[in-house]
C-alpha positions as a Markdown table, in Angstrom:
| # | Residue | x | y | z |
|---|---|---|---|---|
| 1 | Unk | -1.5 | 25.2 | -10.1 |
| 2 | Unk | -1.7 | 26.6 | -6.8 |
| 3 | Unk | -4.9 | 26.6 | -4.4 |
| 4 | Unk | -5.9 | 29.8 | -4.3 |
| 5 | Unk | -3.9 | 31.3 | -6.8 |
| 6 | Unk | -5.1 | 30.5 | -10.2 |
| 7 | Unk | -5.7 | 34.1 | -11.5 |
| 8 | Unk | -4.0 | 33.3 | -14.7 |
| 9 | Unk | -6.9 | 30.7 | -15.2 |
| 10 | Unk | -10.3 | 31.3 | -16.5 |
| 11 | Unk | -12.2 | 28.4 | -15.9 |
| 12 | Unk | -16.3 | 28.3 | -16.9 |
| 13 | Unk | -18.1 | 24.7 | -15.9 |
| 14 | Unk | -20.4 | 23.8 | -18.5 |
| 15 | Unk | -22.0 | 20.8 | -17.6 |
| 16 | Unk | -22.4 | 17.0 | -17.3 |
| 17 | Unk | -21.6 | 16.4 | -21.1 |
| 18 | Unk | -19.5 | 13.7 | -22.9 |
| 19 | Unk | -18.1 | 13.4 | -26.4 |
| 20 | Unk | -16.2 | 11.3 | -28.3 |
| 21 | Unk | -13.5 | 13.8 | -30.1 |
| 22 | Unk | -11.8 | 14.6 | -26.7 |
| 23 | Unk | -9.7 | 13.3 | -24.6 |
| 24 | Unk | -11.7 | 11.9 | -21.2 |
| 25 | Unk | -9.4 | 12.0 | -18.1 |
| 26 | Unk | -11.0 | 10.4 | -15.0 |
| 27 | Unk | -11.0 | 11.7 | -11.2 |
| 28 | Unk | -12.1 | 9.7 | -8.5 |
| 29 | Unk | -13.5 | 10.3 | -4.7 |
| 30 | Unk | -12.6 | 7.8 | -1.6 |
| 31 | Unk | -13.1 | 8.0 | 1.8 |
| 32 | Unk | -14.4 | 6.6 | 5.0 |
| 33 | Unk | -18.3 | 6.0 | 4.4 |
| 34 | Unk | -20.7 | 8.7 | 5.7 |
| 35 | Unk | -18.1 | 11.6 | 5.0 |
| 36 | Unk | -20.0 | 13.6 | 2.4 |
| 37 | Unk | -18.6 | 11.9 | -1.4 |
| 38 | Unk | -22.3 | 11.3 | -2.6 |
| 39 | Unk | -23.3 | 15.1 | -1.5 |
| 40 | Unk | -19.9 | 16.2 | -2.6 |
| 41 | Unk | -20.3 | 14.8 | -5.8 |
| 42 | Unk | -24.3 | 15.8 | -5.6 |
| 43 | Unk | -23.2 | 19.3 | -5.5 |
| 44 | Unk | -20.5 | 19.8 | -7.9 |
| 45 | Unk | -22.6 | 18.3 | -10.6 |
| 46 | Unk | -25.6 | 19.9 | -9.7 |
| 47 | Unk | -25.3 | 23.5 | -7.0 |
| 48 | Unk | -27.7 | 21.7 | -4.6 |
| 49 | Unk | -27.8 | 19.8 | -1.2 |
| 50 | Unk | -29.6 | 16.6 | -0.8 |
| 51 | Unk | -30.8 | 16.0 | 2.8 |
| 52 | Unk | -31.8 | 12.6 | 3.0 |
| 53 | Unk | -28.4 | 10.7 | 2.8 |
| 54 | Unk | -27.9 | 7.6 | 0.6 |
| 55 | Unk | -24.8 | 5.7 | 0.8 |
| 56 | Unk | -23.3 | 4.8 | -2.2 |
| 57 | Unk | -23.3 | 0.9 | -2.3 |
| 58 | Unk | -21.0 | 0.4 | -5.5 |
| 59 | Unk | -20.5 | 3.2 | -7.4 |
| 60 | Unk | -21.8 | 6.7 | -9.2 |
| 61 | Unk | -19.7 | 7.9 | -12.3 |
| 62 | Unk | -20.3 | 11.5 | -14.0 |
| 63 | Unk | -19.1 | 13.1 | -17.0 |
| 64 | Unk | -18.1 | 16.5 | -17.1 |
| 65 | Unk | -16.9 | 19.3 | -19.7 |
| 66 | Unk | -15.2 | 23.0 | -18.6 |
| 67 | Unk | -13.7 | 25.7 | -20.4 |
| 68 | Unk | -10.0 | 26.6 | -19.3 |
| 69 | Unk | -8.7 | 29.3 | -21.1 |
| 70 | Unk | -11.4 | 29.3 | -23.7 |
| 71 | Unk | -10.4 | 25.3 | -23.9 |
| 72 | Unk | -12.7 | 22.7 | -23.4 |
| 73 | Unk | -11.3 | 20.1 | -21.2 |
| 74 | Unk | -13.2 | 17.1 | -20.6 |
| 75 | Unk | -13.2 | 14.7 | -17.4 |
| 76 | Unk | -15.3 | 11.7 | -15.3 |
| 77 | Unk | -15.8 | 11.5 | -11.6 |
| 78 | Unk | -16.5 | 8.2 | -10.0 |
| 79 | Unk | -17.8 | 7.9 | -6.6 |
| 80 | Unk | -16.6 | 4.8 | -4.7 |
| 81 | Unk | -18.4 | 2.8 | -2.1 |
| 82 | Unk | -16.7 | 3.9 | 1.1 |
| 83 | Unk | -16.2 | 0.3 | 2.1 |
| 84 | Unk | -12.7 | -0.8 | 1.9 |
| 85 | Unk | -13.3 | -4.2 | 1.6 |
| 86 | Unk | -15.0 | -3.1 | -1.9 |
| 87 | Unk | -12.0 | -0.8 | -3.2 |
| 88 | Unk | -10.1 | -3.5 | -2.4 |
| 89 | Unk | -12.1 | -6.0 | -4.6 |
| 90 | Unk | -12.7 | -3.1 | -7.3 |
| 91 | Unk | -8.8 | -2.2 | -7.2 |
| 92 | Unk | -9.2 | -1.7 | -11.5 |
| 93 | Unk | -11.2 | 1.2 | -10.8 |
| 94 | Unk | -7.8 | 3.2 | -9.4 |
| 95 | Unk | -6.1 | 2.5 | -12.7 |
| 96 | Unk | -4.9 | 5.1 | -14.9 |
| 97 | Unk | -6.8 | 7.9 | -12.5 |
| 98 | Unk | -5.5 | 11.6 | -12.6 |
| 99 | Unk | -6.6 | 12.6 | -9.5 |
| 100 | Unk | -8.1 | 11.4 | -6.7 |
| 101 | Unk | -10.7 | 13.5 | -4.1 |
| 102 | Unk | -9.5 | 11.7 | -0.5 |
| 103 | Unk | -12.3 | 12.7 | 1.8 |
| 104 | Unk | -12.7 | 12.9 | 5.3 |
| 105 | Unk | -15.2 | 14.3 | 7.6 |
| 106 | Unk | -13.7 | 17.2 | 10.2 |
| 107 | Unk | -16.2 | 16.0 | 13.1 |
| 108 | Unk | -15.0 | 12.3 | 12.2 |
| 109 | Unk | -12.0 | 11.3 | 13.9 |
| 110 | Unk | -12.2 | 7.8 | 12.7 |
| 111 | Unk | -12.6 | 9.0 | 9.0 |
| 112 | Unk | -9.1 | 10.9 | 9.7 |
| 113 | Unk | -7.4 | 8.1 | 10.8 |
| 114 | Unk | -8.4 | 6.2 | 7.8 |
| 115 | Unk | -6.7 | 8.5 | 5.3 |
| 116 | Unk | -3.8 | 6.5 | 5.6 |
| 117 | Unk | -5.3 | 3.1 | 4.4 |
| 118 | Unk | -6.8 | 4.3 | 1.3 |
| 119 | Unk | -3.3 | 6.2 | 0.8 |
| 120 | Unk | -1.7 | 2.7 | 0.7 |
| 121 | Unk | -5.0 | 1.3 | -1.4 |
| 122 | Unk | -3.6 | 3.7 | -3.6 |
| 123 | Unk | 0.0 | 3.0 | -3.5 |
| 124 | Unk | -0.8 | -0.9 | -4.6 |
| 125 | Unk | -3.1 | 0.3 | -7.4 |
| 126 | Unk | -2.3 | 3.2 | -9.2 |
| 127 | Unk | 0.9 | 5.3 | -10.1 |
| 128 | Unk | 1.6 | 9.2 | -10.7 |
| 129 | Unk | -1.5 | 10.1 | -8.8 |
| 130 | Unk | -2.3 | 13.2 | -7.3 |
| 131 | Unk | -4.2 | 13.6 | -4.7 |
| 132 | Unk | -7.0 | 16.6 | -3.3 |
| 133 | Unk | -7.2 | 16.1 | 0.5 |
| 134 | Unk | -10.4 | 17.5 | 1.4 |
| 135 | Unk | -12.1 | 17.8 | 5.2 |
| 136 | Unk | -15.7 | 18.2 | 4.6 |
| 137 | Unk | -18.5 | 19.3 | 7.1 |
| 138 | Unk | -17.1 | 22.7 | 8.0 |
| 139 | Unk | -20.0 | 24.0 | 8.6 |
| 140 | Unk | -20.5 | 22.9 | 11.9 |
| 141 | Unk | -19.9 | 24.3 | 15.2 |
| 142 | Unk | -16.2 | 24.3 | 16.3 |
| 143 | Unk | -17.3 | 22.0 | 19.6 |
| 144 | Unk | -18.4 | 19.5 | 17.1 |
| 145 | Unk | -15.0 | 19.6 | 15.1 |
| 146 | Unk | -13.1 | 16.2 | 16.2 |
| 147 | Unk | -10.4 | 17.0 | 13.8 |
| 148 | Unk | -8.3 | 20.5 | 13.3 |
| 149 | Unk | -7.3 | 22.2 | 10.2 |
| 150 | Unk | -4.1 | 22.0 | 11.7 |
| 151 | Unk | -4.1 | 18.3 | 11.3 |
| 152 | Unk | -5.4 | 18.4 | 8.0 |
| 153 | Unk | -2.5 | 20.9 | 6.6 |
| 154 | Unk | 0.1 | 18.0 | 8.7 |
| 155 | Unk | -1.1 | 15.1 | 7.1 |
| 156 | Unk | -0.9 | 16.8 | 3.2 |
| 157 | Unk | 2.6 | 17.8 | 4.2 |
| 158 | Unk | 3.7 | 14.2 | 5.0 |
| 159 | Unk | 2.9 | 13.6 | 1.5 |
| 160 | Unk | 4.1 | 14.7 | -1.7 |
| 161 | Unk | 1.4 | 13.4 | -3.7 |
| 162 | Unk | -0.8 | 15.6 | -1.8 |
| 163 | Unk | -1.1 | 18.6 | -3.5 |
| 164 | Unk | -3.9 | 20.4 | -2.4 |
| 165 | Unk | -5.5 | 20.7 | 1.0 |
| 166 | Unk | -9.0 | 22.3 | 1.9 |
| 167 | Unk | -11.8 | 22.2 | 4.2 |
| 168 | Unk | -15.6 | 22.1 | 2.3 |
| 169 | Unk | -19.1 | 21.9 | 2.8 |
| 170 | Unk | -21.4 | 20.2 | 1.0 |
| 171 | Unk | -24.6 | 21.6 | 2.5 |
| 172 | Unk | -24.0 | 25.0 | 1.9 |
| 173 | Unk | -21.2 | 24.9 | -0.6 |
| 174 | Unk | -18.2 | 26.4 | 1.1 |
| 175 | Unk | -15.4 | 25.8 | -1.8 |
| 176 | Unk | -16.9 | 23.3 | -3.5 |
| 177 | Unk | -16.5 | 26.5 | -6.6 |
| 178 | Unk | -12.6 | 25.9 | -5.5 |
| 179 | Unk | -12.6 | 22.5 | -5.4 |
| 180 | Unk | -14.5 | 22.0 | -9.1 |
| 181 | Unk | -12.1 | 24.8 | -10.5 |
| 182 | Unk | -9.0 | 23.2 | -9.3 |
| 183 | Unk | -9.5 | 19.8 | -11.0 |
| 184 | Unk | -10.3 | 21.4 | -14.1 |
| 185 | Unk | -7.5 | 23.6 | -13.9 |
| 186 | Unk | -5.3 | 20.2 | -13.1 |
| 187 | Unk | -6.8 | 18.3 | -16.3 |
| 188 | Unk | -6.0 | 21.6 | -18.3 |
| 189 | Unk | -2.4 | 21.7 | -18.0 |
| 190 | Unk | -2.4 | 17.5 | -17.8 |
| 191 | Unk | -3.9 | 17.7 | -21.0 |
| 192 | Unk | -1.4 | 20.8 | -22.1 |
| 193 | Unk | 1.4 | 18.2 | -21.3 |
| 194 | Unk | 0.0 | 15.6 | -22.8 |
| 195 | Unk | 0.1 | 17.9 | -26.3 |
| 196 | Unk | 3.5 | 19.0 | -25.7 |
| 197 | Unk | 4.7 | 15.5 | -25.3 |
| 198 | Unk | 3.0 | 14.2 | -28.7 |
| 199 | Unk | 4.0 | 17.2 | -29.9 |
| 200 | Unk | 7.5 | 16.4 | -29.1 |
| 201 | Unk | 7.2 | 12.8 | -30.0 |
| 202 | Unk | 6.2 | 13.8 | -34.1 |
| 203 | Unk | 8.6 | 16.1 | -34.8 |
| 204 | Unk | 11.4 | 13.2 | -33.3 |
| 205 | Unk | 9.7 | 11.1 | -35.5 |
| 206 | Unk | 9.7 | 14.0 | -38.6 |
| 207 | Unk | 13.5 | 14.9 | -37.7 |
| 208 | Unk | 14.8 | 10.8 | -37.5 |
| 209 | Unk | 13.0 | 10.5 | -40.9 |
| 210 | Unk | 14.4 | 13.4 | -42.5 |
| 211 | Unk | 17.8 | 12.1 | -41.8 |
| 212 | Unk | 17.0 | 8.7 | -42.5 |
| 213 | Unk | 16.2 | 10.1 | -46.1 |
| 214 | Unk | 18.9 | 12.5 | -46.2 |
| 215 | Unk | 21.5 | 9.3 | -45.3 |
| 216 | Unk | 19.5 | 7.6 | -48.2 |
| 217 | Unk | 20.2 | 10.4 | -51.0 |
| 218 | Unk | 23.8 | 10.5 | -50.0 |
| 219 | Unk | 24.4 | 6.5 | -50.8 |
| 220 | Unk | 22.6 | 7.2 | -54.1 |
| 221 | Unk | 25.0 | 9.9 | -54.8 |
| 222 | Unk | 28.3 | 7.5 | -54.2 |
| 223 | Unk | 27.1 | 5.1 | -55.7 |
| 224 | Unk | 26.1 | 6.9 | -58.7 |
């Protein structure tokens, strides 16, 4: 999966849905407080931009279901407080997480210079994570912008965890489509790897007891 080059996907969202027969994967969005999860969030789930801003003082969870390649992949997205002090207290709810949404706000400089403590937030509570590095606000004027794009490409490439870097809005959607599709597309071929590796697991399983049977009708032979 590469950001802007997932032609060989074909990824439909279908909705804030749940069920029991598939595999839920979970997703999770951090960040400085006042950067834009809530309304990032808002506007995945729902194409629309709320104006009166509420900070989130624990946490919002959402289900949702897409089709990747005519599969239906299924995933949750919790938004967390942007207090520290209450990630830090919460540090169960980084467990087992697929990916995690790190954002920050371009005309924030403070918010920017914060990615690297919930990078180490991460670090102490969580493993095999991969992380979307998102600047959001790009909407506004370039004499507002406090942080570059440059700056934002820099600080993924300090990181290998980072795999994805993009600048969004949330007010009037600027590659929040991208954003959505890309998760998807990452729980797709998670989940794709997932098979292969049960997959792979059975038929060890199959093959060991095969010979384990096979060694069994040889002693019957002999001894016969």
């Amino acid at each position: 999966m590469i950001y802007g080059d997932n032609s060989k996907y074909k990824v439909e969202y279908i909705g804030e849905k749940f069920s029991k027969n598939l595999i839920s994967y979970k997703a999770i969005i951090i960040g400085r407080y006042g950067v834009g999860k809530s309304t990032t969030l808002k506007k995945l789930m729902e194409k629309e931009f709320d104006n009166e801003y509420e900070p989130t003082m624990t946490l919002d969870i959402k289900n949702i279901q897409a089709k990747v390649n005519e599969e239906i992949i299924q995933f949750s997205i919790l938004d967390c407080c942007g207090n520290e002090k209450f990630a830090e207290q919460t540090t169960n709810l980084f467990k087992n997480v697929s990916i995690t949404v790190l954002i920050y706000a371009i005309n924030d400089r403070k918010s920017y210079d914060d990615l690297e403590k919930w990078i180490n937030i991460l670090k102490e509570n969580s493993y095999g994570n991969t992380i979307f590095l998102i600047g959001n606000k790009n909407d506004l004027e370039e004499k507002e912008r406090e942080v570059t794009i440059k700056e934002g490409e820099e600080f993924k490439n300090n990181y290998d965890d980072i795999k994805i870097f993009m600048e969004t809005s949330a007010l009037y959607g600027n590659n929040m489509d991208k954003l959505l599709e890309n998760i998807a597309i990452f729980i797709y071929e998670k989940d794709k790897k997932l098979e292969n590796e049960v997959d792979k697991a059975i038929r060890k399983t199959i093959t060991l007891t095969n010979d384990l049977t096979k060694q069994g009708e040889k002693k019957k032979k002999k001894c016969c």
